[in-house]
C-alpha positions as CSV (number, residue, x, y, z in Angstrom):
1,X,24.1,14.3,89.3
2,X,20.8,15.8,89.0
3,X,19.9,17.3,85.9
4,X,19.2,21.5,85.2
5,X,15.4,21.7,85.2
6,X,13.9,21.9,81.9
7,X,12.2,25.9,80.3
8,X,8.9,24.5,81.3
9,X,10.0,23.3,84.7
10,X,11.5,26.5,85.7
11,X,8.1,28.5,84.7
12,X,6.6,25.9,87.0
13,X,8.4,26.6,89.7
14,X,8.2,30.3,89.2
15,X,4.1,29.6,89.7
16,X,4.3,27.2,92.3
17,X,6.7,29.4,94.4
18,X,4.3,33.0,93.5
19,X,1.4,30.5,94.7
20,X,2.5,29.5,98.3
21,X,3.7,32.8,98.5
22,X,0.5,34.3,97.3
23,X,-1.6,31.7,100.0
24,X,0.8,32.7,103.2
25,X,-0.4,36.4,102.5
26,X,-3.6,35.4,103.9
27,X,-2.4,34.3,107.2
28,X,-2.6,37.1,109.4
29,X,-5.8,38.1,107.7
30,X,-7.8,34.8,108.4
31,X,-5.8,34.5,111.5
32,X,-7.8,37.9,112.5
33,X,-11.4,36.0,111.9
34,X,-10.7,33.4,114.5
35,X,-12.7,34.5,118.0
36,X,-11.0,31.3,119.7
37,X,-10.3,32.7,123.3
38,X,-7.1,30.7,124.0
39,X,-4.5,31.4,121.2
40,X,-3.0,27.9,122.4
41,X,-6.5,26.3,121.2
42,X,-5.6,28.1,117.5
43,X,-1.7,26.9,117.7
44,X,-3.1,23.3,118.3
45,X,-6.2,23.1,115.5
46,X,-3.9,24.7,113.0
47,X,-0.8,22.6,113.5
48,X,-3.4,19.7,113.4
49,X,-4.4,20.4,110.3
50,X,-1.3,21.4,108.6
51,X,0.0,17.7,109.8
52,X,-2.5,16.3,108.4
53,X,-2.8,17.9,104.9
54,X,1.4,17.6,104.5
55,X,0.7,13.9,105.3
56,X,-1.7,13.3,103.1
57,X,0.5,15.0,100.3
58,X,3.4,13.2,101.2
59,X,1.2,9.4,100.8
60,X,0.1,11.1,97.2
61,X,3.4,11.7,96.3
62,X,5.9,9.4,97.7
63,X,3.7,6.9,98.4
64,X,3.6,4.9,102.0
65,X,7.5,3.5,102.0
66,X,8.5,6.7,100.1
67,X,6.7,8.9,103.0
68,X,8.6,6.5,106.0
69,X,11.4,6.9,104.3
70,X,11.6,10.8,104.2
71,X,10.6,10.8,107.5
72,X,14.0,8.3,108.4
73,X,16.0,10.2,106.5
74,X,15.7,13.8,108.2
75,X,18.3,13.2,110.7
76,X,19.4,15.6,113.6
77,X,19.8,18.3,110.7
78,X,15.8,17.5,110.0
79,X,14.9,18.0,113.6
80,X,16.2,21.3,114.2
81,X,14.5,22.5,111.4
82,X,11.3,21.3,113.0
83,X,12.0,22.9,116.0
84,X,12.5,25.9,114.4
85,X,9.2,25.9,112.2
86,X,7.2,24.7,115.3
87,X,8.8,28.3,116.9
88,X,7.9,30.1,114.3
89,X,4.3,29.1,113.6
90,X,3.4,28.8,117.3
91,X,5.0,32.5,118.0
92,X,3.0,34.1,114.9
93,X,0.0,33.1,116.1
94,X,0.3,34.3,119.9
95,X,2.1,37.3,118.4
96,X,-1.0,37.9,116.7
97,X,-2.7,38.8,119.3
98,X,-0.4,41.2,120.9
99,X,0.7,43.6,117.6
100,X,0.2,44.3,113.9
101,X,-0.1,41.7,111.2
102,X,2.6,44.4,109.4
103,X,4.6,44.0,112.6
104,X,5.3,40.3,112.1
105,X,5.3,39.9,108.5
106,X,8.1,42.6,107.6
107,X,10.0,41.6,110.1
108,X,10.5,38.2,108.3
109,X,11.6,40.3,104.8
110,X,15.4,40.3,106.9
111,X,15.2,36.5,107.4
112,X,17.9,36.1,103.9
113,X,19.9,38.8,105.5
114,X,19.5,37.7,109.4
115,X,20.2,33.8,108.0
116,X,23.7,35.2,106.4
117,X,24.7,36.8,109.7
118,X,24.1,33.8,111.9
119,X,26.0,31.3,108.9
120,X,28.8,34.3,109.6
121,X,28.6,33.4,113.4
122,X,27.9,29.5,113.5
123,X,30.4,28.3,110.7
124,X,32.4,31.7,109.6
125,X,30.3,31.6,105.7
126,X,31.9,34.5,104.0
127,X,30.0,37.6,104.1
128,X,30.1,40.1,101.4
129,X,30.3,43.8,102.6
130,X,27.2,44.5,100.4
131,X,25.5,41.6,102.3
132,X,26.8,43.6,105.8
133,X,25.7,46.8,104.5
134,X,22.3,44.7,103.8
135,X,22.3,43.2,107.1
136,X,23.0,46.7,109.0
137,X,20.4,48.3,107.2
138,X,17.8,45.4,108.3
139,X,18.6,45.8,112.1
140,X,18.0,49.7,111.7
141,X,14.9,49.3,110.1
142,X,13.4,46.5,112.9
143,X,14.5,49.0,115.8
144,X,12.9,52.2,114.2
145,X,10.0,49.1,114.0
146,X,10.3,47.8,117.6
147,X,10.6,51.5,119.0
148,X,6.8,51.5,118.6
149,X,6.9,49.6,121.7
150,X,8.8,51.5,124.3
151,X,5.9,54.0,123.2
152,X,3.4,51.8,124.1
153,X,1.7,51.9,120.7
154,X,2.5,47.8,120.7
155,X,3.2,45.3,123.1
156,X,7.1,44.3,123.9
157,X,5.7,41.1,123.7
158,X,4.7,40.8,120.2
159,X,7.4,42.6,118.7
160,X,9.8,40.1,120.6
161,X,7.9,37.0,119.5
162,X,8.1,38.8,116.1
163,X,11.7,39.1,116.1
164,X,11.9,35.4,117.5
165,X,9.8,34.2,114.3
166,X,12.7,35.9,112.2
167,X,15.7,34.2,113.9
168,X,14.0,31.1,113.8
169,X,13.0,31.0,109.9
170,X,16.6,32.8,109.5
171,X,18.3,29.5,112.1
172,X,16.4,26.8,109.7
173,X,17.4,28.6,106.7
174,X,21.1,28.4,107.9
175,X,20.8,24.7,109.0
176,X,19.0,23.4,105.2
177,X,21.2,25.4,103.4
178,X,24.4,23.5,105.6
179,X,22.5,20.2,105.1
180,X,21.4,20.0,101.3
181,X,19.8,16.6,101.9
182,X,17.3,17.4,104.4
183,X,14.3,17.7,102.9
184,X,11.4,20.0,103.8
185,X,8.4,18.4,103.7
186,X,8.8,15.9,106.6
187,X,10.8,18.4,108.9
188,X,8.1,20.8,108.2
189,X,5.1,18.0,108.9
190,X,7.2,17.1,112.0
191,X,7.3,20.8,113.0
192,X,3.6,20.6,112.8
193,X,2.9,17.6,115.4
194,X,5.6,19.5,117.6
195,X,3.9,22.7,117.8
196,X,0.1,20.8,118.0
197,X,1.7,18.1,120.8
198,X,3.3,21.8,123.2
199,X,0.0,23.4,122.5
200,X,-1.9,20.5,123.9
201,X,-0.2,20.9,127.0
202,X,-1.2,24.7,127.4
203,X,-4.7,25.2,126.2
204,X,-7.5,25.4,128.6
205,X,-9.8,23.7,125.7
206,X,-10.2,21.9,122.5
207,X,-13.3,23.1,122.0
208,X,-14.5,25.7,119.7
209,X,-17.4,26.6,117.4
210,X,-18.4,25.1,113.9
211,X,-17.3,28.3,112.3
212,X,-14.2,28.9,114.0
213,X,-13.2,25.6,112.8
214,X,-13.8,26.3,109.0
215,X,-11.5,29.2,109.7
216,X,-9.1,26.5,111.6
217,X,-9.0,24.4,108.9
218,X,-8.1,27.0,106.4
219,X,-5.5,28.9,108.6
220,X,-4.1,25.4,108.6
221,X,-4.5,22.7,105.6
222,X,-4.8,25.8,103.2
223,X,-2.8,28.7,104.5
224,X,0.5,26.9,105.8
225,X,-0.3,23.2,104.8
226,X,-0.8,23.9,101.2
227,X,1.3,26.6,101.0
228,X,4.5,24.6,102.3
229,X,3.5,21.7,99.5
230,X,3.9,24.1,96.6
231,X,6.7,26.0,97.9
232,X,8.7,22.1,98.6
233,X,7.7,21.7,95.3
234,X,8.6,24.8,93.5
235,X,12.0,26.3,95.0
236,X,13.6,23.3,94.0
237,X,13.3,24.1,90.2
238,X,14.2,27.8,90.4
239,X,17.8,29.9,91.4
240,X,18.0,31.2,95.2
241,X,17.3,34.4,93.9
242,X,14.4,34.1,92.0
243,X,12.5,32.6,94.9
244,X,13.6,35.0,97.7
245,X,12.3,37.2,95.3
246,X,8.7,35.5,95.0
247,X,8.7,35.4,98.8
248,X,8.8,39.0,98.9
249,X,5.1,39.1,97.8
250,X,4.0,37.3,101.3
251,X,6.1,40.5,102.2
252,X,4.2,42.9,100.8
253,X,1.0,41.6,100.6
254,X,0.2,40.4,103.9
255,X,-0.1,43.8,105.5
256,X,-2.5,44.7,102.7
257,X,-5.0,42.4,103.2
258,X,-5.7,42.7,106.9
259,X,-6.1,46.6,105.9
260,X,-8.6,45.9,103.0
261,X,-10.5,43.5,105.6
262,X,-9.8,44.1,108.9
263,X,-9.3,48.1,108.7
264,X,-5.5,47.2,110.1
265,X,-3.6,50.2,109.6
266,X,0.0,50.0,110.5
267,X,2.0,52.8,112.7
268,X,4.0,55.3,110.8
269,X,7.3,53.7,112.4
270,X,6.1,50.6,110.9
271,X,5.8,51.7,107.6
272,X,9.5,53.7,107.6
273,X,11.1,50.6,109.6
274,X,9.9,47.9,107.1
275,X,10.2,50.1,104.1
276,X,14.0,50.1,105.2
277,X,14.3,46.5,105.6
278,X,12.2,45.9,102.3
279,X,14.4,47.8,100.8
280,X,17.7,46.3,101.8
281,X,16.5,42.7,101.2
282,X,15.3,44.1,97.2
283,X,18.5,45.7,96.3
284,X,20.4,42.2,98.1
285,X,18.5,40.2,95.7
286,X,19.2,42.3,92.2
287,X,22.3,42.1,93.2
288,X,21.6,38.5,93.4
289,X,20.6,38.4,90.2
290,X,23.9,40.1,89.2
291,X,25.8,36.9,90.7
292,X,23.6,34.9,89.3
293,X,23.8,35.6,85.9
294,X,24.7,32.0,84.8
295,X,22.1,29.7,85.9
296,X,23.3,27.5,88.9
297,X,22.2,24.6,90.6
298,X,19.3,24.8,91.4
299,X,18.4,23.4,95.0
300,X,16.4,24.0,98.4
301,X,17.2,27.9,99.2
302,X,16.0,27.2,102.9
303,X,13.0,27.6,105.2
304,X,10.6,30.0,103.6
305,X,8.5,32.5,105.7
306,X,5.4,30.6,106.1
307,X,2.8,31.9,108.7
């Protein structure tokens, strides 16, 4: 039996998990710098470099057998996850260039909710009627959200491959929380070489300028690739709870950033629908905290919401 992580460890964690969260913030807003015509050429660069930064963490810190072995030991369990994060991180990215960074990002505040709904469905988890009330108050908020499109003030498109980023964050959430032993790193990595290997397949070039590279690199090896390490390293050490909460800050900062920089301004429907599903998810997790008041086993709390 694993032991309770120690004071210091759980203040670690708490910075580790604020970090990643902090770093995925910046996706949409460096996503926005990239002129790369094809937004298959962006899919592949980035998931190239996220592979290759997750790798090189793994060799640091598991060493070359340690690395093979995670890689073994993801199973069928491990491989849907990838699948899932490949989804995800393929569909933000093309959905970028069809709607709102705000759009996409609060959207992905329901994934905790959305995740206990499909655990309902797949394998009949007990739901509490706070968590339905939660859940009910999420899908009002992403249609009041999504009705920007019937307007034509968005495209269909993005807001679907918005909503398809949330189910599959909220699926791999479901399947790591069924399968404790998978671990995140390597299904994550694999995700990676999934997404980069599709996107190979569909863009019209590999080519693209010195400077849309730097950006490449960092919507990549920084952005997701770095952010995944420290998350993989930090949730581990803190409650459920405690890092939904952290997560939130991707949540609300995202949107933020690509206003300060790119002069982004969200619809009004935008604003009302993800205030309501930011709001659900914030009083799910006090009362979270409530539940929680004993410390408990700490462990992986699922997928985060990386971009």
């Amino acid at each position: 039996m694993q032991a309770s992580p120690s004071r210091s460890d759980e203040r670690l964690g708490f910075v580790l998990v604020f970090l990643s969260a902090l770093i995925w913030s910046f996706g949409g807003a460096i996503g926005r710098f990239i002129e790369a015509d094809d937004s298959w050429t962006t899919v592949f660069w980035r998931s190239v470099w996220a592979a290759a930064f997750l790798l090189a963490f793994m060799l640091w810190r598991d060493g070359g057998r340690g690395t093979i072995a995670l890689f073994r030991g993801m199973g069928l369990p491990g491989l849907l996850v990838a699948l899932c994060f490949a989804t995800a991180s393929t569909s933000f990215v093309v959905a970028l260039g069809y709607t709102t960074v705000a759009n996409i990002v609060l959207m992905q505040a329901g994934v905790p909710l959305i995740a206990a709904l499909i655990g309902w469905i797949a394998f009949r988890e007990r739901v509490s009627g706070i968590t339905w009330a939660a859940i009910a108050a999420v899908i009002a908020g992403v249609a009041i959200m999504v009705s920007d499109s019937f307007g034509g003030r968005v495209s269909p498109i993005g807001d679907g491959l918005a909503l398809l980023i949330a189910f599959a964050f909220s699926t791999a959430t479901v399947v790591t929380r069924r399968f404790a032993h998978v671990r995140m790193t390597p299904a994550t990595c694999t995700g990676t070489l999934v997404a980069a290997t599709f996107a190979a397949t569909q863009a019209s070039s590999f080519a693209v300028g010195v400077v849309d590279m730097a950006w490449l690199f960092a919507f990549g090896a920084l952005n997701l690739g770095l952010g995944l390490a420290l998350f993989a390293t930090g949730a581990r050490l803190i409650p459920a709870a405690f890092a939904a909460l952290l997560g939130t800050f991707e949540t609300i900062l995202g949107p933020i950033w690509v206003w300060l920089i790119h002069a982004e301004v969200p619809s009004g429907r935008t604003v009302v629908g993800g205030g309501v599903v930011f709001a659900a998810l914030l009083v799910h997790i006090g009362l979270e905290f409530q539940r929680q008041a004993r410390p408990q086993r700490p462990g992986l709390t699922g997928m985060p919401n990386p971009h």
